[in-house]
N, C-alpha and C positions, 0 to 999 in steps of 0.2 A: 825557814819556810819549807825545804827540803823535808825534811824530817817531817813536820806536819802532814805534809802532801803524802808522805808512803803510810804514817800513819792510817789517816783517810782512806787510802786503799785500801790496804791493809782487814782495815776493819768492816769497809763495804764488800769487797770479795770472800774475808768469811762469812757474810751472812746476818753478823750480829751489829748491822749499823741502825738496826732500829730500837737497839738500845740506847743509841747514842745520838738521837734525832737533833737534841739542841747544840750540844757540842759541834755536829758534824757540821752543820749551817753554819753557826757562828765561826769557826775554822774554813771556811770555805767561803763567808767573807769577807773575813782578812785575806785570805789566798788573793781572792780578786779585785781587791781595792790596793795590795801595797804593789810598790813596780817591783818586776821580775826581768832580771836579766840573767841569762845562762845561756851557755856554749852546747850544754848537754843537749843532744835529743833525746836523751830518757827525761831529762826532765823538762824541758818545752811542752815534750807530748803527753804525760804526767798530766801535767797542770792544766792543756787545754780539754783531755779529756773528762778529768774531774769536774770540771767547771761545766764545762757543757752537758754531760748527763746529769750535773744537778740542776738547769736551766737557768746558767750564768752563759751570756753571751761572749765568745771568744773568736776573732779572727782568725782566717786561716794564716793571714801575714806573718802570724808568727813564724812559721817556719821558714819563710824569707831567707834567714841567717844561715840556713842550709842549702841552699841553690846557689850557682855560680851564677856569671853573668849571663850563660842565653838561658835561663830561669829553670833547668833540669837541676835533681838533685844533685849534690857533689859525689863524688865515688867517695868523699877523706870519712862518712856514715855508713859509708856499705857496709863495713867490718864492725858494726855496732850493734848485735843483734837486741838486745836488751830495748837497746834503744830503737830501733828499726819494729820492734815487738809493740811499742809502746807507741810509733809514729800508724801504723797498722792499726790498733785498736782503738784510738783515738781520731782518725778519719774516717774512719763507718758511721762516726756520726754528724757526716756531710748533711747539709740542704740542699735545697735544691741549687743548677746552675756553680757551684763550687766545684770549679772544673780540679785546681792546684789541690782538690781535696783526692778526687778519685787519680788523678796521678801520682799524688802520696801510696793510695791504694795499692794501685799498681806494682809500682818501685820498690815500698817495700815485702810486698807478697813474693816476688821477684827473686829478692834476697835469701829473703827466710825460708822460702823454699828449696835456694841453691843450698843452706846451708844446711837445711834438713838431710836432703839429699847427700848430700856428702858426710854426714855423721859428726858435723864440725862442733855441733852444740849439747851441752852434756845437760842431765836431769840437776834440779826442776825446769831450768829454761826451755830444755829440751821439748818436754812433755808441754808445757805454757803454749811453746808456739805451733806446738801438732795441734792441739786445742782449735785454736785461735784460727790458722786457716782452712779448720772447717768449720768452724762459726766463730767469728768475732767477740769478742769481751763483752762491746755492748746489747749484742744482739742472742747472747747465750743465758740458759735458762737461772738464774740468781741461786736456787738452790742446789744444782748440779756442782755450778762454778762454784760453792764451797765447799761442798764436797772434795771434788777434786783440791782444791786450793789448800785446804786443810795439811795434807798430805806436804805439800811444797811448801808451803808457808815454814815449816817446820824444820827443814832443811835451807832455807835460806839464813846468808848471813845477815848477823842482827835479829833475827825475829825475836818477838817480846812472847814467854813463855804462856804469861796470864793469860793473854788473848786469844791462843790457841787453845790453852785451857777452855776458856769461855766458850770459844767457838765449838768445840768439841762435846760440852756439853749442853749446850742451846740446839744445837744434833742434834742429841742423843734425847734428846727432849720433847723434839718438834716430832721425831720419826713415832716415841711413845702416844704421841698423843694422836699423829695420823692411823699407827696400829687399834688404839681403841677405836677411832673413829670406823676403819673398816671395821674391825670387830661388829661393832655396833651397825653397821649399815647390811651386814650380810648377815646377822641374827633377822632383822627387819626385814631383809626380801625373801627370807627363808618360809617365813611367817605368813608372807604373801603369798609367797606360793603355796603353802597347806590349807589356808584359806581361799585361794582361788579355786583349790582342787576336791575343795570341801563341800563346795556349794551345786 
């Protein structure tokens, strides 16, 4: 189910998940129909942020299993940044009144910026979470964030070659086709202005 779940990222932060529109859904209701039990807060936070920017309804109680008994985070996650990165991007997408979401917020901005600060976190993570607390994963612009993501993707371990391949040219693709498109729109106002000036 792991494996799945980074897939899925994976392929939505390169850009090219709209090649993969039926697969993604169908993978993402398996995600949230089987039970999931894990320790990890990269993967708790994973899984409820997939699910909720696909519009699969996920409780915040998940993270329950990381709060002690008077309901604040544990410290034994502080030193988790991956995970703390992942608790952070996936609580931006609070509703309203989910108070244990924007203290998520908090706690982990908290972190990742100590950890910024201190130079404790090396590239791509590094670079992911300077991103991230200036704008959030879910609230950052889809085509930048492949961009950027491309670059890291590729340096992370594990990554699947193909897909960056893909992504790399699904790029190089979109940018050709936006270049004619200016092409073609500044030949068109050029036009208008000779004829405006003409008359």
């Amino acid at each position: 189910m792991v494996d799945k779940m980074h897939l899925v990222d994976a392929v939505q932060r390169l850009g090219i998940d709209h090649l993969f529109q039926e697969e993604i859904s169908s993978t993402l209701s398996d995600i949230n129909g089987s039970q999931f039990a894990s320790n990890s807060l990269h993967e708790v936070a994973l899984r409820f942020r997939l699910l909720r920017e696909n519009g699969f309804w996920v409780s915040p109680d998940v993270f329950k299993i990381f709060k002690g008994e008077d309901g604040s985070f544990t410290d034994a996650i502080s030193n988790e940044p991956r995970g703390l990165l992942s608790l952070y991007n996936g609580a931006h997408l609070l509703v309203h009144d989910e108070t244990e979401l924007v203290e998520a917020i908090s706690f982990a901005k908290d972190h990742l910026q100590s950890m910024c600060d201190s130079s404790e976190l090396k590239p791509p993570l590094a670079d992911q979470v300077k991103r991230a607390l200036d704008l959030p994963l879910p609230r950052a612009y889809k085509r930048m964030e492949a961009f950027h993501y491309m670059f890291e993707y590729g340096q992370e371990e594990g990554h699947i070659v193909v897909l960056l391949d893909l992504a790399k040219l699904e790029f190089n693709l979109l940018q050709h086709v936006h270049l004619k498109e200016l092409k073609s729109f500044s030949q068109y106002a050029s036009f208008l202005d000779i004829y405006t000036y003409t008359k």
